[in-house]
Phi, psi and omega in degrees: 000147178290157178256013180190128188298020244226286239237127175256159161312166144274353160270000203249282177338324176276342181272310211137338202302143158253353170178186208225121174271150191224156191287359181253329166328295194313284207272014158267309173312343191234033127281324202269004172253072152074007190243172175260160180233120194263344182195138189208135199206200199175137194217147166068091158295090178279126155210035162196205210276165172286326194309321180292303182309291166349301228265316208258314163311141175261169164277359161287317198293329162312321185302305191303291161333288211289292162006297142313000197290326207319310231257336182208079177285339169267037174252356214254147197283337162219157193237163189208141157213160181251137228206114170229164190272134165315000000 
């Protein structure tokens, strides 16, 4: 276990990741390099490793997670914003 949704893996180290962002994170770095954030959302409600999933899941339960992401983006395993330059 992580000791913080924060704090990356060693698969995260190994891609390459230097941290790991949440939507007021995302959109305060990409106000403070210059742009407005016109939207921000989130898809696919993870709640657990891919590998469990990978193991444990059907693809309907997959279907459901993503599905329910709508109702809690900010929960969600990966996030977005649409953006324009100031």
């Amino acid at each position: 276990m992580l000791a913080s949704e924060y704090e990356l893996n060693e698969r995260d180290h190994a891609l390459g990741h230097y941290r790991v962002y949440d939507t007021t994170l995302l959109c305060k770095h990409l106000e403070d390099a210059g742009f407005t954030v016109l939207q921000q959302g989130g898809y696919f409600l993870k709640p657990l490793s891919n590998a469990q999933m990978e193991a444990f899941f059907t693809p309907a339960m997959l279907d459901g997670f993503y599905a329910v992401s709508e109702y809690f983006p900010q929960h969600c395993a990966e996030i977005f914003a649409v953006c324009a330059s100031k």
